[in-house]
LUMPA-602520 format. One line per 5 residues: their letters; for each residue y, x, z of N, C-alpha, C, O. Coordinates in steps of 0.2 Angstrom, whole numbers, always signed. Layout:
residues N
a = Y,X,Z,Y,X,Z,Y,X,Z,Y,X,Z  ...
end
This chain:
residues 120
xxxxx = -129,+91,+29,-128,+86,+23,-125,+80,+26,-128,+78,+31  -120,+77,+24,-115,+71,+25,-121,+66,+21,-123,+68,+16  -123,+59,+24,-121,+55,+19,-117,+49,+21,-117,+47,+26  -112,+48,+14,-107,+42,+14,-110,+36,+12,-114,+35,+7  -108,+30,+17,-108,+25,+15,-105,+24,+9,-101,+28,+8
xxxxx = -106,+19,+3,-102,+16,-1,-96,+12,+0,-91,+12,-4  -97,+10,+8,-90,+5,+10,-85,+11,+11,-80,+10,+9  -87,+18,+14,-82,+22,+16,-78,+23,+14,-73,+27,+16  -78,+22,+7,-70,+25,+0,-67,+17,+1,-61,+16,-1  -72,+11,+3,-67,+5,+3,-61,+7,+8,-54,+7,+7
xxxxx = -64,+9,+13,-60,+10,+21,-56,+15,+17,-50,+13,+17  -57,+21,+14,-51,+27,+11,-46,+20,+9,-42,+17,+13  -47,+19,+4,-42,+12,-1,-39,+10,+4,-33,+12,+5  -42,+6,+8,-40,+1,+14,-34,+5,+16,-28,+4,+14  -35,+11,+20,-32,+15,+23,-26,+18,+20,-21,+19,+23
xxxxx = -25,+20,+13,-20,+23,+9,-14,+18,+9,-9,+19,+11  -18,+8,+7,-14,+5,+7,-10,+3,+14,-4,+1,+14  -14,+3,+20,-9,+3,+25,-3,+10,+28,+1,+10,+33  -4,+12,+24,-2,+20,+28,+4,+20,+20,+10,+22,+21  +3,+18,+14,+8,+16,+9,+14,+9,+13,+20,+10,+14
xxxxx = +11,+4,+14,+15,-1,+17,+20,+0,+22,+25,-2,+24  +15,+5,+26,+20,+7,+34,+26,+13,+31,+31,+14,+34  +24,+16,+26,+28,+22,+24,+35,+16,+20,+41,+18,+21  +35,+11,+16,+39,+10,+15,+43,+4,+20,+49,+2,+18  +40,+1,+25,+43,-3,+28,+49,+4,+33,+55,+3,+35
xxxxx = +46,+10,+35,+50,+14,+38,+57,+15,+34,+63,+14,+37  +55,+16,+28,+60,+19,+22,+65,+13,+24,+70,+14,+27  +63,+8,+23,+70,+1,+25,+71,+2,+33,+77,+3,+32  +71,+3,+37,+71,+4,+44,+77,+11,+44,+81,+11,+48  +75,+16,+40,+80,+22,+40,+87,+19,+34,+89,+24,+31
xxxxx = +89,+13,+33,+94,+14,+27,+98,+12,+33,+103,+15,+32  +98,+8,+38,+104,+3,+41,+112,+8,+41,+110,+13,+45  +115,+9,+40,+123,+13,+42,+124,+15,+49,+126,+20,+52  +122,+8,+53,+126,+10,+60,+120,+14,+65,+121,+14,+71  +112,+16,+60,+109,+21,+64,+112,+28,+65,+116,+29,+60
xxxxx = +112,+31,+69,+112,+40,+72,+110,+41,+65,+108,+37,+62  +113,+47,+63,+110,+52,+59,+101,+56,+60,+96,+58,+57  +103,+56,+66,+95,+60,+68,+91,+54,+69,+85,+56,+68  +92,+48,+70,+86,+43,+69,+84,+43,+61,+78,+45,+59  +90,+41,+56,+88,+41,+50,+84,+46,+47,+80,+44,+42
xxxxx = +85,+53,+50,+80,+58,+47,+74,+57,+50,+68,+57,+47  +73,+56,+58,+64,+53,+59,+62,+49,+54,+57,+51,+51  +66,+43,+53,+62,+38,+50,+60,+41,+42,+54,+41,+39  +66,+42,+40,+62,+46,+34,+56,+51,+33,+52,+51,+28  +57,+56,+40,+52,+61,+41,+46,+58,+41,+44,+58,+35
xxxxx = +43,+54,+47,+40,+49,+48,+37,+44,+41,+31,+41,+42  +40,+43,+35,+39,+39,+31,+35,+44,+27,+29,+42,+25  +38,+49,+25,+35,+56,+23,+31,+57,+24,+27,+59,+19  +28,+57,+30,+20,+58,+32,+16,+54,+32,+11,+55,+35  +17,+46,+30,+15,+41,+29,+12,+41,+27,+6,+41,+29
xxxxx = +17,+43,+18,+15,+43,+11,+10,+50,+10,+5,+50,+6  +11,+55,+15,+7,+60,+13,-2,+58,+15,-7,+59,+11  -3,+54,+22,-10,+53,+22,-9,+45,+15,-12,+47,+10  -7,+41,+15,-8,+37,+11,-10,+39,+5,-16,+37,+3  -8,+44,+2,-10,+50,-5,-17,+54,-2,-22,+53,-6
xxxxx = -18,+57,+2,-23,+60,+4,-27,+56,+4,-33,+59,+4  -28,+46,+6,-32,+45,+7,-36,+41,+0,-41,+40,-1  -28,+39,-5,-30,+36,-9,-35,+43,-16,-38,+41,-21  -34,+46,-14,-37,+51,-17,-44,+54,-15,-49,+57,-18  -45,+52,-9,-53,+53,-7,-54,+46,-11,-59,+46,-14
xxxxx = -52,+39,-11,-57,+33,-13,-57,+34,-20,-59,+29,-22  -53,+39,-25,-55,+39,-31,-63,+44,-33,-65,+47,-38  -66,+45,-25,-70,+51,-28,-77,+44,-28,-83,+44,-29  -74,+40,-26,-82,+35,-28,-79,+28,-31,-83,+24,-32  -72,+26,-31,-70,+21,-37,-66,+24,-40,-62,+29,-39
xxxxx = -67,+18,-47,-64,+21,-53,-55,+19,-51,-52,+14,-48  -53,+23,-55,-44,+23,-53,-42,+17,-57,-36,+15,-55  -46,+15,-61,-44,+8,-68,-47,+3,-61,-47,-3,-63  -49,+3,-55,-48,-3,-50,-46,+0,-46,-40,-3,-44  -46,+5,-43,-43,+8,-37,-36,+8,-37,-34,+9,-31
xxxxx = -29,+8,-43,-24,+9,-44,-21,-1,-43,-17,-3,-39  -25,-4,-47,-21,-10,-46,-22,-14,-39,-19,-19,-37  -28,-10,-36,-29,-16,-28,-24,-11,-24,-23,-12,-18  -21,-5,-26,-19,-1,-22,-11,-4,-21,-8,-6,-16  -9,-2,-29,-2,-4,-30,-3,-13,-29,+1,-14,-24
xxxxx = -6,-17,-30,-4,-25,-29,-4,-27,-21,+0,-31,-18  -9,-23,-19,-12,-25,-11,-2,-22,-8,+1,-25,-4  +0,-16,-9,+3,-13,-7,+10,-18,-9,+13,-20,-3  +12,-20,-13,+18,-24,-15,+18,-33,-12,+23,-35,-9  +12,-35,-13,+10,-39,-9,+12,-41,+1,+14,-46,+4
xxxxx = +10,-36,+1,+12,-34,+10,+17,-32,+11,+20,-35,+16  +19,-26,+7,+26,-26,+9,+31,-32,+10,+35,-32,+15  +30,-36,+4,+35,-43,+4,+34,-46,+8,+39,-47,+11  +26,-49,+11,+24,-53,+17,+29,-49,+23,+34,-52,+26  +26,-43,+25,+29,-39,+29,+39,-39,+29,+42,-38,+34
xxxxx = +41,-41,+24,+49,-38,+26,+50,-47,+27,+55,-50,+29  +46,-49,+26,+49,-57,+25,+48,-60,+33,+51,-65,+35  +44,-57,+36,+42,-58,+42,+48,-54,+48,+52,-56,+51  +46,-47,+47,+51,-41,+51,+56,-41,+50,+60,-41,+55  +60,-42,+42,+66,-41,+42,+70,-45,+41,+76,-44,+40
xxxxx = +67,-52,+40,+69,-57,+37,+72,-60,+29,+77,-64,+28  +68,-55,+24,+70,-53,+18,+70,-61,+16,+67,-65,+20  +73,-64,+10,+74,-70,+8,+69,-69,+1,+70,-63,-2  +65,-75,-2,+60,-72,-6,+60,-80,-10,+59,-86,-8  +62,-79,-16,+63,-84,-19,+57,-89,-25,+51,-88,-24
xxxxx = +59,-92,-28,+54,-95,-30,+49,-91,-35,+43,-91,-34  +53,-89,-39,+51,-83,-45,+48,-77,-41,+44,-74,-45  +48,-76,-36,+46,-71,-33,+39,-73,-29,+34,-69,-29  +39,-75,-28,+33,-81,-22,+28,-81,-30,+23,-78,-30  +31,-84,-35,+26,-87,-40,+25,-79,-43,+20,-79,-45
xxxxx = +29,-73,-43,+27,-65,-45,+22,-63,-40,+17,-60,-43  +21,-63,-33,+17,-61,-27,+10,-65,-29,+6,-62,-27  +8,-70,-31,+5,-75,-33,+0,-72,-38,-6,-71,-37  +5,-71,-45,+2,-68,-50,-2,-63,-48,-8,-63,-49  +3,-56,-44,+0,-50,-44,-8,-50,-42,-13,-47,-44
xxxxx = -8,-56,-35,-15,-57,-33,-19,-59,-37,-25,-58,-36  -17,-63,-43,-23,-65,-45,-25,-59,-52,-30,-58,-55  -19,-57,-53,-19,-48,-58,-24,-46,-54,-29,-48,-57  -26,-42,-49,-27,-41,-44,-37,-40,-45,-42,-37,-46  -34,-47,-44,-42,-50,-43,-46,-51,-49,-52,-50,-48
xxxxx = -44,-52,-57,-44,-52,-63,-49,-44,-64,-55,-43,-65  -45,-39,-62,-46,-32,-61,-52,-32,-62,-56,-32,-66  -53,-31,-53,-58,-31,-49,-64,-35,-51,-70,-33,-49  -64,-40,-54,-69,-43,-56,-71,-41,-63,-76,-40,-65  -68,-40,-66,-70,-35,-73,-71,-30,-74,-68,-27,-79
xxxxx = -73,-29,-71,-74,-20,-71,-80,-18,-68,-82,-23,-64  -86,-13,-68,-90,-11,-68,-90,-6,-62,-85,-2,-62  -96,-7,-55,-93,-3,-50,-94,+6,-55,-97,+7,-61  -92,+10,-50,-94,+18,-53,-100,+19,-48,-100,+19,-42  -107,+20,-55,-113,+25,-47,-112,+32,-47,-115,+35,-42
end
């Protein structure tokens, strides 16, 4: 007999969202033109297997939250970082409307999460 902490579907979420964030920062890392042909298919390969634990993980933390919170801190947290993330590594340019959309999404985000009722 297993028993699960409550936190341990946090850490699944936790986990789906970094393993989504790295899966798409790869995905940019494979577009450049003057990569190898055979680089570009790792990093995709690579990216592929990202998204697949990222899916396997956000799917175990639906088996103790509900997907009406698990979906918006998945998707927000995930969009959220990527931007921070590419603005940092790739040096993406992020403008005012966008800075004040990453903003909103956080506090969409957090609006969610506090209205809502955990699952026992």
């Amino acid at each position: 007999m297993v028993i699960e902490s409550p936190l341990v579907h946090l850490v699944f979420l936790s986990l789906a969202i970094f393993f989504n964030v790295s899966h798409n920062l790869l995905l940019k890392l494979s577009s450049p033109d003057s990569l190898p042909m055979l680089h570009k298919y790792g990093f995709i390969a690579a990216a592929l297997g990202l998204g697949a634990f990222g899916a396997y993980f956000f799917a175990r933390s639906l088996e103790r939250i509900q997907l009406s919170l698990a979906y918006p801190a998945f998707s927000g947290s995930s969009v959220v970082l990527t931007c921070v993330l590419a603005l940092v590594l790739f040096r993406d340019s992020l403008s005012l409307p966008g800075l004040i959309g990453i903003v909103l999404i956080m506090i969409g985000v957090s609006l969610v999460g506090t209205s809502l009722n955990p699952q026992s």
